[in-house]
DRENRO-427046 format. One record per residue: residue number from 1; residue in one letter; chain; x, y, z of N, C-alpha, C, CB in turn. Coordinates in steps of 0.02 Angstrom, whole numbers. Last residue first. Glycine has a CB too. Layout:
BEGIN
+-----+------+-----+--------+---------+--------+---------+----------+--------+--------+---------+--------+---------+----------+--------+
! seq ! type ! mol ! n.east ! n.north !   n.up ! ca.east ! ca.north !  ca.up ! c.east ! c.north !   c.up ! cb.east ! cb.north !  cb.up !
+-----+------+-----+--------+---------+--------+---------+----------+--------+--------+---------+--------+---------+----------+--------+
! NUM !    a !   A !      X !       Y !      Z !       X !        Y !      Z !      X !       Y !      Z !       X !        Y !      Z !
...
+-----+------+-----+--------+---------+--------+---------+----------+--------+--------+---------+--------+---------+----------+--------+
This chain:
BEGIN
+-----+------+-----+--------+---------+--------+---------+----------+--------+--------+---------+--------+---------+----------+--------+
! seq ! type ! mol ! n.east ! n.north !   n.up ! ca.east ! ca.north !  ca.up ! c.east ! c.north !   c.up ! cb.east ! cb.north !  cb.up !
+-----+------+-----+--------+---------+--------+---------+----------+--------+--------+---------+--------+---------+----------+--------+
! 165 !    x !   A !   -784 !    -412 !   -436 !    -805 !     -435 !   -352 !   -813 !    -498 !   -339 !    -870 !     -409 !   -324 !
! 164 !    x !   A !   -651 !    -406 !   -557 !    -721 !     -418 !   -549 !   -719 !    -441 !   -458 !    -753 !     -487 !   -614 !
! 163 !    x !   A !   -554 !    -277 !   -616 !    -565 !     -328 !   -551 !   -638 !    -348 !   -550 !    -546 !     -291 !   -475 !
! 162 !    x !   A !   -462 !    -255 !   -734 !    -532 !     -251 !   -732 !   -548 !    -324 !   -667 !    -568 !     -263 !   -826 !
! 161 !    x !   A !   -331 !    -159 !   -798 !    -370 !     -207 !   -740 !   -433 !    -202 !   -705 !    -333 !     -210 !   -688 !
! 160 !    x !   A !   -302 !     -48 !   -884 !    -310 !     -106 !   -896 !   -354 !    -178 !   -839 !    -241 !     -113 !   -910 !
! 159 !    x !   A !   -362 !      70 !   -816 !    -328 !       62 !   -880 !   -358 !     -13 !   -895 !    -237 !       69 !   -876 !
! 158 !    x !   A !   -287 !      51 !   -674 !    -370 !       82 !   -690 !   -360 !      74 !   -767 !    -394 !      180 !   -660 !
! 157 !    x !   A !   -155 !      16 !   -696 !    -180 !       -8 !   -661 !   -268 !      -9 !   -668 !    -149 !       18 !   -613 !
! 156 !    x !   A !   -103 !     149 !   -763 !    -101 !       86 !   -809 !   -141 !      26 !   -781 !     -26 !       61 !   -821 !
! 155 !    x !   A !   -121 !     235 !   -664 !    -149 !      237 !   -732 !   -157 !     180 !   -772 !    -115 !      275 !   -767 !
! 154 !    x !   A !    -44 !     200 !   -573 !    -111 !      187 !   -550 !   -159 !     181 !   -620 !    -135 !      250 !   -497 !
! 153 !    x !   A !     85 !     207 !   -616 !      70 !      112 !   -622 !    -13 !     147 !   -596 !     132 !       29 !   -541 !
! 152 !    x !   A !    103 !     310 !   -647 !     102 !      274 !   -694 !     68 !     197 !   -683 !     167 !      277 !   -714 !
! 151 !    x !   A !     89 !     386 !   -517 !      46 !      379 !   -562 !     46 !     361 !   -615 !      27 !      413 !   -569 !
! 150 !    x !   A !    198 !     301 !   -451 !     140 !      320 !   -424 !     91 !     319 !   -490 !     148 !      393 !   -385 !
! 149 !    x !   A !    359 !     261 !   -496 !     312 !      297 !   -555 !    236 !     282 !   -522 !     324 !      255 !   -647 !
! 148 !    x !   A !    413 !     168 !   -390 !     427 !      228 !   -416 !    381 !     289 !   -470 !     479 !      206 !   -445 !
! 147 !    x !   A !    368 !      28 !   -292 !     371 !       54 !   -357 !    399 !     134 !   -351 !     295 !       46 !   -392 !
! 146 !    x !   A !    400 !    -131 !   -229 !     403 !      -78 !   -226 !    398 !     -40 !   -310 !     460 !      -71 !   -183 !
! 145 !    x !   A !    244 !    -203 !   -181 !     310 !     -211 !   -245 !    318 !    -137 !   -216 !     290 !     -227 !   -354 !
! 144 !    x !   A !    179 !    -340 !    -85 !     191 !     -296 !    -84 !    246 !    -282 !   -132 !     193 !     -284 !    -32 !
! 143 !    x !   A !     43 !    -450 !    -78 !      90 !     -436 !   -119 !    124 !    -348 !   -116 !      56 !     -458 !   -187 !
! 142 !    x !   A !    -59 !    -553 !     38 !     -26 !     -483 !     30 !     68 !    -494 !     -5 !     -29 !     -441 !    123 !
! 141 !    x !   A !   -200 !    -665 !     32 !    -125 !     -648 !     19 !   -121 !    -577 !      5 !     -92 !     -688 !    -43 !
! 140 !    x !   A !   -333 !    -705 !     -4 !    -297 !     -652 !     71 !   -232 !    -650 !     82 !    -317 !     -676 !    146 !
! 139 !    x !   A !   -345 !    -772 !    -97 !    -345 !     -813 !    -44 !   -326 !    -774 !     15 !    -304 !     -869 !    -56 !
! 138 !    x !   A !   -350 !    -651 !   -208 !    -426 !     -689 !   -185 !   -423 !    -762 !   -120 !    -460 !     -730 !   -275 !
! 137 !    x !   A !   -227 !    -553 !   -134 !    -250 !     -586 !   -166 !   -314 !    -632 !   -160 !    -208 !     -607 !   -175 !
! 136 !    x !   A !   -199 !    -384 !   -144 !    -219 !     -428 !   -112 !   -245 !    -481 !   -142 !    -251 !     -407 !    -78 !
! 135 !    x !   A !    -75 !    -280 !   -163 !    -109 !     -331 !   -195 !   -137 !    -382 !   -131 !     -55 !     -369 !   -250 !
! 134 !    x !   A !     10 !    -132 !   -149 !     -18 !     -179 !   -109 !    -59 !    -223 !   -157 !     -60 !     -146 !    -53 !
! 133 !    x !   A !    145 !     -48 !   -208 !     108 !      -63 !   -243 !     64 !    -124 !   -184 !     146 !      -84 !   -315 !
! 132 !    x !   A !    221 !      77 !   -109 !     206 !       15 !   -131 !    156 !       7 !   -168 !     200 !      -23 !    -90 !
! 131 !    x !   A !    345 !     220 !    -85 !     270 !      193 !   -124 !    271 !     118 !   -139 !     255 !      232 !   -203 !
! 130 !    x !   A !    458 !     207 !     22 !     436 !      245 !    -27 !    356 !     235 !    -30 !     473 !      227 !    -91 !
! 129 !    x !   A !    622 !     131 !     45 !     567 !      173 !     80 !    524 !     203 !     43 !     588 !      222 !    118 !
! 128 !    x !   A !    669 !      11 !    -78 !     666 !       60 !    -59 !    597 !      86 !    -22 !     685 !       88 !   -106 !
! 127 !    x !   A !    631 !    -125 !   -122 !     705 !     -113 !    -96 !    728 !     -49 !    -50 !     748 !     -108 !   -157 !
! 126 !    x !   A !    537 !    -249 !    -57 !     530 !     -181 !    -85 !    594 !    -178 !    -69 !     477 !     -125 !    -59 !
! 125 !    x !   A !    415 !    -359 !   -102 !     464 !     -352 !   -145 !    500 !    -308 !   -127 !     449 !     -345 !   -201 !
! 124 !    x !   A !    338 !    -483 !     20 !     378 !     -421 !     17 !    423 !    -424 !    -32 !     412 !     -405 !     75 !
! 123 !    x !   A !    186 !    -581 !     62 !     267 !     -585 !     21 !    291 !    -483 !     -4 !     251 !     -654 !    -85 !
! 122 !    x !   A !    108 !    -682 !    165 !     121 !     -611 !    122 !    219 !    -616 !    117 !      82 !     -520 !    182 !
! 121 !    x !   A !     97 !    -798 !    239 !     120 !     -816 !    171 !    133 !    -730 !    139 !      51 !     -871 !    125 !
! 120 !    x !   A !    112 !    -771 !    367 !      53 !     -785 !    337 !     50 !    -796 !    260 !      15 !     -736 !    353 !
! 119 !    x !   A !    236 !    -775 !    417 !     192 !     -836 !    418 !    136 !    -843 !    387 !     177 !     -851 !    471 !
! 118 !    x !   A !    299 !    -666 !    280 !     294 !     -697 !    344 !    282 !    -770 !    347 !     242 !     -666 !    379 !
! 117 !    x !   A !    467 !    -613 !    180 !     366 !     -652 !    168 !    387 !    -680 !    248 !     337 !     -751 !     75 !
! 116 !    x !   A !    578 !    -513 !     68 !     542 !     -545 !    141 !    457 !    -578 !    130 !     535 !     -469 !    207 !
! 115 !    x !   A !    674 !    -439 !      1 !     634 !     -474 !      2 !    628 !    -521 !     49 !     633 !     -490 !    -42 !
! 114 !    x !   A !    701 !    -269 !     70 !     701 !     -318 !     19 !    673 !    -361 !     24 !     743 !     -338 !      3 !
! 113 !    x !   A !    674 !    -206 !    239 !     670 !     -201 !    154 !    720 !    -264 !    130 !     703 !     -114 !    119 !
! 112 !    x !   A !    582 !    -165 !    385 !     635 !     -208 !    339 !    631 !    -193 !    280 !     630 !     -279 !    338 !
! 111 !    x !   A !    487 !    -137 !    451 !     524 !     -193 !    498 !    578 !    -214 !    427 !     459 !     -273 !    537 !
! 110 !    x !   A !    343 !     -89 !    442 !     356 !     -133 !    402 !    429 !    -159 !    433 !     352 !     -104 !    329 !
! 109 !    x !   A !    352 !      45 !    518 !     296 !      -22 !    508 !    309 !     -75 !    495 !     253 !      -22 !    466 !
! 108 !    x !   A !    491 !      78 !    479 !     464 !       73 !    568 !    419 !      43 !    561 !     442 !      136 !    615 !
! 107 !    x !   A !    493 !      85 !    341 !     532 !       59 !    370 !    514 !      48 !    435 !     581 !       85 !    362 !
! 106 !    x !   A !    357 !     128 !    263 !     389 !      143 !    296 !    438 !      80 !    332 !     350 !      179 !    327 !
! 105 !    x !   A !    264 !     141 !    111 !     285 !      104 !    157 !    358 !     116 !    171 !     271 !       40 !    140 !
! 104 !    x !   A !    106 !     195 !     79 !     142 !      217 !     75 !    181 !     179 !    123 !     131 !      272 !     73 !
! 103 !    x !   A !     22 !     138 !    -78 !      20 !      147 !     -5 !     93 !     170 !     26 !      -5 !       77 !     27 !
! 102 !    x !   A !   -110 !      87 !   -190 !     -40 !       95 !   -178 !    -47 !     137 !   -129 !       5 !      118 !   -233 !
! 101 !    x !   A !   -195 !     -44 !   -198 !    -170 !        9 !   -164 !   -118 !      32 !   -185 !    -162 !       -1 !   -108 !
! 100 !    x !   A !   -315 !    -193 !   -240 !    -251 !     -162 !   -249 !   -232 !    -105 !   -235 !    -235 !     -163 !   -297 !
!  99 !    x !   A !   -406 !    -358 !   -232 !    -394 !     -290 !   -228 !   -322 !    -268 !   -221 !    -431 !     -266 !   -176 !
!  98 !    x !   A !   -371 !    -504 !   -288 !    -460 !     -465 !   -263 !   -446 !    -383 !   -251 !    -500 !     -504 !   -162 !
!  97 !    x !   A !   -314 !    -584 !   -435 !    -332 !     -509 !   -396 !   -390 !    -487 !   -359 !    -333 !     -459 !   -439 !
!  96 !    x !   A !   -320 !    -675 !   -498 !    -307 !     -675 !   -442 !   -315 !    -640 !   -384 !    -273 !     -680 !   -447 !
!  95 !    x !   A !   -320 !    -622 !   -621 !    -387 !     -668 !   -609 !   -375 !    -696 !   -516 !    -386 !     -755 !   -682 !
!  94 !    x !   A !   -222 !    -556 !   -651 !    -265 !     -509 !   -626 !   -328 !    -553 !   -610 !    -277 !     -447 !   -678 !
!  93 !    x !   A !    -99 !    -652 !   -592 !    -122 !     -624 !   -627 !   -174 !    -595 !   -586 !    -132 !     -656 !   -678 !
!  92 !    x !   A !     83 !    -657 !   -555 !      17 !     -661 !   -507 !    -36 !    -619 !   -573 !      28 !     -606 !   -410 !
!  91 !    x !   A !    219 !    -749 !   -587 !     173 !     -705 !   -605 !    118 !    -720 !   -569 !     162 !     -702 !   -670 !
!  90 !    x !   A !    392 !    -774 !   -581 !     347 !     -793 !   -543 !    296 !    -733 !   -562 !     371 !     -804 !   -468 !
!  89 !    x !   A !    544 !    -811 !   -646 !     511 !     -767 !   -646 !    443 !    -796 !   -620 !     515 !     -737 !   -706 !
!  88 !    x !   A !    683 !    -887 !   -557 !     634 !     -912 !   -581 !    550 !    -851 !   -573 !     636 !     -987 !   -537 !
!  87 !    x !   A !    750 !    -855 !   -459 !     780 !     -846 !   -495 !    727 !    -858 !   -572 !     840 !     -884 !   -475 !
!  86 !    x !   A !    753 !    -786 !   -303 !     695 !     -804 !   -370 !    732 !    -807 !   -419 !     634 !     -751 !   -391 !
!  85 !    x !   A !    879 !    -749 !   -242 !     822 !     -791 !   -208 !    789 !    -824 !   -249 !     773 !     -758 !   -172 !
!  84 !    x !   A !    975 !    -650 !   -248 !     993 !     -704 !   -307 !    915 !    -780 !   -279 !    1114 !     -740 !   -290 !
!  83 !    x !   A !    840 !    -568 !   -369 !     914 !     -619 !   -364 !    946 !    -617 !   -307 !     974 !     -603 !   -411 !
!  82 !    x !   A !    663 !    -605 !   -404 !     707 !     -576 !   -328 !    778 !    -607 !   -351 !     674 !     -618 !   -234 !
!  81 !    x !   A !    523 !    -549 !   -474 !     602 !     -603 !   -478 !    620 !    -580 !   -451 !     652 !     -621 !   -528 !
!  80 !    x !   A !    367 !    -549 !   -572 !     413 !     -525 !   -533 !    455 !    -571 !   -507 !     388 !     -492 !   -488 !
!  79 !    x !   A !    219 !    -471 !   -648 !     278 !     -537 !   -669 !    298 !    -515 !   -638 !     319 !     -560 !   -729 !
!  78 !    x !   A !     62 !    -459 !   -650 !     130 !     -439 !   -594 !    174 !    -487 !   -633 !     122 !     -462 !   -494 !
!  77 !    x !   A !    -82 !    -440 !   -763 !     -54 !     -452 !   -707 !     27 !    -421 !   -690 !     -59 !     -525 !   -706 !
!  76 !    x !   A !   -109 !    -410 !   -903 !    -141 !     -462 !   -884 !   -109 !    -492 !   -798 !    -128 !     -515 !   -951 !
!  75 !    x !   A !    -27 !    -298 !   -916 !    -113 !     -284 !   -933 !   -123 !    -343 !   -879 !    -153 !     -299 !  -1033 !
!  74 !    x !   A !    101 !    -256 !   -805 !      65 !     -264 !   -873 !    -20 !    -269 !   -866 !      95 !     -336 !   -911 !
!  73 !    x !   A !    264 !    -235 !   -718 !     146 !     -220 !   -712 !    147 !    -222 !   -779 !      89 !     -119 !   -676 !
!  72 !    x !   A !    367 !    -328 !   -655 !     346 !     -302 !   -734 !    255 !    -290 !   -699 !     362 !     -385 !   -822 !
!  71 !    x !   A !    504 !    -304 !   -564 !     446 !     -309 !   -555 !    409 !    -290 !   -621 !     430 !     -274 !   -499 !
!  70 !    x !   A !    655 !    -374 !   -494 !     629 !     -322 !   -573 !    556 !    -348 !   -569 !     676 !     -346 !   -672 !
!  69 !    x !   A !    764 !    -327 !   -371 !     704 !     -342 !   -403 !    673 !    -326 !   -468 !     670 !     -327 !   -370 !
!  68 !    x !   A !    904 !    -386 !   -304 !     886 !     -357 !   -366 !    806 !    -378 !   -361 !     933 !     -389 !   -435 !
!  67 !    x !   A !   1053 !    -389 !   -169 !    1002 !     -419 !   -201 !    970 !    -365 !   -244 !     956 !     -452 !   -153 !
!  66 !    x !   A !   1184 !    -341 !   -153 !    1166 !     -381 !   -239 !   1096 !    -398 !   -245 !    1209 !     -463 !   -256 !
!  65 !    x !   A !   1195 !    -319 !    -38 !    1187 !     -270 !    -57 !   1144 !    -300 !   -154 !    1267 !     -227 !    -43 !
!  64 !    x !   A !   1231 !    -446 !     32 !    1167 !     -416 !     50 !   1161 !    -365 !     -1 !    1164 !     -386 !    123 !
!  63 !    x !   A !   1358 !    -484 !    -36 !    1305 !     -526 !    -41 !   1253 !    -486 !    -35 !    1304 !     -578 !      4 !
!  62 !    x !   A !   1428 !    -350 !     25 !    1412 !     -374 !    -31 !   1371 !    -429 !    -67 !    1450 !     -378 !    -42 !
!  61 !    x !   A !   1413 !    -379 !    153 !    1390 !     -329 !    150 !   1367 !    -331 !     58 !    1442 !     -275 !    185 !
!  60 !    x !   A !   1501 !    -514 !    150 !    1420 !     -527 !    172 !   1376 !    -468 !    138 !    1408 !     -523 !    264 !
!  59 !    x !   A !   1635 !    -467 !     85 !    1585 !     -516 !     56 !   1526 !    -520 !     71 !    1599 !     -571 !     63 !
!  58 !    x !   A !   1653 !    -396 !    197 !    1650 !     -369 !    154 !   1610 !    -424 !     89 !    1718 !     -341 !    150 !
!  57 !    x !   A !   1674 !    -472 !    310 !    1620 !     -426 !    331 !   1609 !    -386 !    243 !    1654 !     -362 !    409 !
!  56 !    x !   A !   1784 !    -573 !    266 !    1731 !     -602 !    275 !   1645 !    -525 !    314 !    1768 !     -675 !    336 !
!  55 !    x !   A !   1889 !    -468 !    251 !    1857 !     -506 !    192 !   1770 !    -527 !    210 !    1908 !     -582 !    179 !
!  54 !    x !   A !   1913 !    -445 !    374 !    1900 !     -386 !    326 !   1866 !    -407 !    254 !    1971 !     -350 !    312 !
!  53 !    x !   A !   1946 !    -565 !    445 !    1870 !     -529 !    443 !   1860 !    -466 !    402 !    1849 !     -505 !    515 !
!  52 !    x !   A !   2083 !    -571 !    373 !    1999 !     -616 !    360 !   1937 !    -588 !    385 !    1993 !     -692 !    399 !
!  51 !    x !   A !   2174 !    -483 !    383 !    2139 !     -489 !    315 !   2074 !    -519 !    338 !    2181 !     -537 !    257 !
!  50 !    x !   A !   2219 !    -508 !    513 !    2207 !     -436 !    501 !   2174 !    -418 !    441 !    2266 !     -400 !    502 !
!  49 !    x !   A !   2260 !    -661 !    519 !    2201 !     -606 !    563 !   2192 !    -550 !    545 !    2211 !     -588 !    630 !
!  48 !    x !   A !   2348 !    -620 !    418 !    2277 !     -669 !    404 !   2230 !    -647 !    454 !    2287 !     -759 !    415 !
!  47 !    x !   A !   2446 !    -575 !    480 !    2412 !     -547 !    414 !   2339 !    -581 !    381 !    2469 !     -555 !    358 !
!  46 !    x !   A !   2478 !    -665 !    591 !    2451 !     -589 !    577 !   2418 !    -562 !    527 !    2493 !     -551 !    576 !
!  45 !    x !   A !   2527 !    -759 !    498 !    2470 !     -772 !    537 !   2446 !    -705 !    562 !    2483 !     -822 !    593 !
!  44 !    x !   A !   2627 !    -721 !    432 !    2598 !     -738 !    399 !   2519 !    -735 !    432 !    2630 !     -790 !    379 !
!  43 !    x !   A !   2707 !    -559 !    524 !    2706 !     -642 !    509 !   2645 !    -650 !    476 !    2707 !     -695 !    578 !
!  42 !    x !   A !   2779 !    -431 !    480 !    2724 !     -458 !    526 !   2735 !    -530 !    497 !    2640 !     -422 !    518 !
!  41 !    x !   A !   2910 !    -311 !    540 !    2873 !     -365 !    488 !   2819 !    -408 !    528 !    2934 !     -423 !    451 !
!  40 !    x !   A !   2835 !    -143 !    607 !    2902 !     -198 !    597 !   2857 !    -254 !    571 !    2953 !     -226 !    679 !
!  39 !    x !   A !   2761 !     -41 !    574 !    2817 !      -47 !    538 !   2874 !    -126 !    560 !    2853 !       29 !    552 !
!  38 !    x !   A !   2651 !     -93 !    614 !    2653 !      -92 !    556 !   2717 !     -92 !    516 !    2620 !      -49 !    546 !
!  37 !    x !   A !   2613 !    -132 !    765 !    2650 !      -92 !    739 !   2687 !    -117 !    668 !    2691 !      -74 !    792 !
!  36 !    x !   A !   2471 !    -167 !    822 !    2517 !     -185 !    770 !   2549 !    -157 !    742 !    2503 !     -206 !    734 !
!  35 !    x !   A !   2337 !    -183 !    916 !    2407 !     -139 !    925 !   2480 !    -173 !    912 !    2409 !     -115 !   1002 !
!  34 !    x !   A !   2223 !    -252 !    896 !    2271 !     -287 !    920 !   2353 !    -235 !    930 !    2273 !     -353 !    864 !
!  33 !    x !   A !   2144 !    -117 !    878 !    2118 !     -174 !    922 !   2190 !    -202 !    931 !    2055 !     -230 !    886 !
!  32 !    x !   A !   2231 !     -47 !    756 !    2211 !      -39 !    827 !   2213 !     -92 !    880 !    2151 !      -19 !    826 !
!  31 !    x !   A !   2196 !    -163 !    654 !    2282 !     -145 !    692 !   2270 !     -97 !    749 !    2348 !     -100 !    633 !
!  30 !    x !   A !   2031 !    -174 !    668 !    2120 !     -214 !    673 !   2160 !    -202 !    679 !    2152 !     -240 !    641 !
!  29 !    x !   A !   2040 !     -20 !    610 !    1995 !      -50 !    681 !   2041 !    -131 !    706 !    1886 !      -77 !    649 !
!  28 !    x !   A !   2094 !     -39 !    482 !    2104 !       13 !    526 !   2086 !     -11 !    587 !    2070 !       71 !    511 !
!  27 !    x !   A !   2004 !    -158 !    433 !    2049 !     -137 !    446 !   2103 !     -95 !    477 !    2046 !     -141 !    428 !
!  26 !    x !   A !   1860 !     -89 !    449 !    1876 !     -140 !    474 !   1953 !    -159 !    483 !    1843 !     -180 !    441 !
!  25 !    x !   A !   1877 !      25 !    367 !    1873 !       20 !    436 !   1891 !     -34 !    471 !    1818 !       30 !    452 !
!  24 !    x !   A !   1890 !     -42 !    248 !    1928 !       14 !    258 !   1943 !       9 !    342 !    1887 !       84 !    231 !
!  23 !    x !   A !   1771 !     -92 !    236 !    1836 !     -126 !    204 !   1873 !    -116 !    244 !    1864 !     -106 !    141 !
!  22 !    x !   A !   1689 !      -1 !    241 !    1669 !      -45 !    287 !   1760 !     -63 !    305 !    1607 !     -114 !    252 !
!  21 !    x !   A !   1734 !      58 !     95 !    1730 !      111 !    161 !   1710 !      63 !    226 !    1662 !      180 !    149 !
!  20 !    x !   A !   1677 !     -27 !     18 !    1754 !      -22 !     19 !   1756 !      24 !     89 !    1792 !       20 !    -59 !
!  19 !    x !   A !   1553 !     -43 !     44 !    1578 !      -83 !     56 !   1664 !     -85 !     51 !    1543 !     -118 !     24 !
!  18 !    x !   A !   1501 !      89 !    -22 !    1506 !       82 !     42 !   1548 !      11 !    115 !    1439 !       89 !     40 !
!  17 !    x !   A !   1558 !      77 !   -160 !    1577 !      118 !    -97 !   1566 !     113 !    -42 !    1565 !      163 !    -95 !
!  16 !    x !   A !   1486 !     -31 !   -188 !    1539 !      -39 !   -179 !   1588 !      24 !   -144 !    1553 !      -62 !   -236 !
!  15 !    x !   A !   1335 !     -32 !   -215 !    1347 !      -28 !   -148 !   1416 !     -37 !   -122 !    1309 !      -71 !   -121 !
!  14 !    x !   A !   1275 !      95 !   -337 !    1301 !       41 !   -339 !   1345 !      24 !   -234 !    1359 !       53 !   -419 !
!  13 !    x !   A !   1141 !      91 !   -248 !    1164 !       81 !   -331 !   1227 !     125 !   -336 !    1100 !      112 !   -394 !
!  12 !    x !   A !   1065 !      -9 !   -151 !    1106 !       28 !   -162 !   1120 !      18 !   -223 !    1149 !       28 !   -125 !
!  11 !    x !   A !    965 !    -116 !   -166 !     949 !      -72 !   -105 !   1001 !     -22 !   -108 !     950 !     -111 !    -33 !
!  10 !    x !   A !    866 !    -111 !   -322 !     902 !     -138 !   -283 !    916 !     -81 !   -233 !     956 !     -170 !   -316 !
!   9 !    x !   A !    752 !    -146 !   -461 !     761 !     -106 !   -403 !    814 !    -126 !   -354 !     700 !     -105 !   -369 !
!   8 !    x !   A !    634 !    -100 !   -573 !     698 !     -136 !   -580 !    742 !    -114 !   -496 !     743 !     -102 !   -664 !
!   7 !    x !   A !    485 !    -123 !   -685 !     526 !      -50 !   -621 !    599 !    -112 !   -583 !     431 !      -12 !   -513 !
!   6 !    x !   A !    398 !     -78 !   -838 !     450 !     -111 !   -794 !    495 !     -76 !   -733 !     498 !     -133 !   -842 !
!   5 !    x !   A !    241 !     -75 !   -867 !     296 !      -42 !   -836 !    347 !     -75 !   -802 !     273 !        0 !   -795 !
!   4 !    x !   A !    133 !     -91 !   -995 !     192 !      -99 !   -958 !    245 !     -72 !   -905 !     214 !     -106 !   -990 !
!   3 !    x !   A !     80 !     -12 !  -1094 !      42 !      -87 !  -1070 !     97 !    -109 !  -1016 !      33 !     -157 !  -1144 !
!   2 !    x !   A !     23 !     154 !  -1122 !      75 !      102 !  -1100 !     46 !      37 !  -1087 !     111 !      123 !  -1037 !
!   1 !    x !   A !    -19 !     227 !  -1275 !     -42 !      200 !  -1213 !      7 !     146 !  -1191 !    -114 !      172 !  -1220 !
+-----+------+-----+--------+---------+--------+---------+----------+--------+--------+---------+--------+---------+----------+--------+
């Protein structure tokens, strides 16, 4: 019998192709735009216009892409950590718990992926379009995780968690 499921999640695996292929363009798209004929020598300051936003669109895409969730379901509740945001593991137990779903969450409802929380304090784990795990909490907080294994976490969910009304 499982007591655990660890689900581990980020928005590309691994996102350096796509960020070398940005790389790529962005460059190409520079000596266009400024119509730089390559073959004769360029000056220092050229080469800096033609490097820095290639850098600076490739670092962001890469910042964005690193973020990580590792979400633990166990008996006694949610352990869960956002990098580089949470760095500091954060648990919601099951004495917290007024109710729980899993549900199905779309990008056009929902307005986004990774980690996000409104005004109303609900807090968003998800990296991927898919299956959420919904938690509602006994102050009307909404915990959303993304998960993968549906009927592992419902099993382990009816299993172990015993919601009192």
């Amino acid at each position: 019998m499982q007591r655990e499921i660890v689900i581990r999640q980020s928005i590309l695996n691994p996102p350096w192709p796509l960020v070398l292929a940005v790389a790529i363009f962005m460059t190409l798209f520079s000596i266009y735009w400024f119509d730089w004929d390559l073959r004769n020598n360029l000056n220092v300051g050229e080469i800096l216009i033609l490097i820095f936003p290639t850098l600076l669109v490739s670092a962001l895409m890469g910042f964005a892409f690193s973020h990580k969730n590792e979400i633990v379901i166990a008996e006694k509740g949610v352990r869960y950590r956002t990098t580089p945001f949470l760095k500091k593991t954060r648990f919601l137990s099951t004495a917290d718990i007024k109710s729980w779903e899993v549900t199905d969450y779309s990008y056009r409802n929902f307005r986004g992926l990774g980690y996000r929380r409104d005004f109303w304090g609900n807090r968003y784990y998800v990296m991927r379009v898919g299956k959420v795990l919904k938690i509602v909490t006994r102050k009307n907080k909404k915990f959303y995780f993304g998960i993968e294994q549906e009927g592992k976490v419902r099993q382990l969910i009816e299993q172990h968690w015993d919601l009192k009304k």
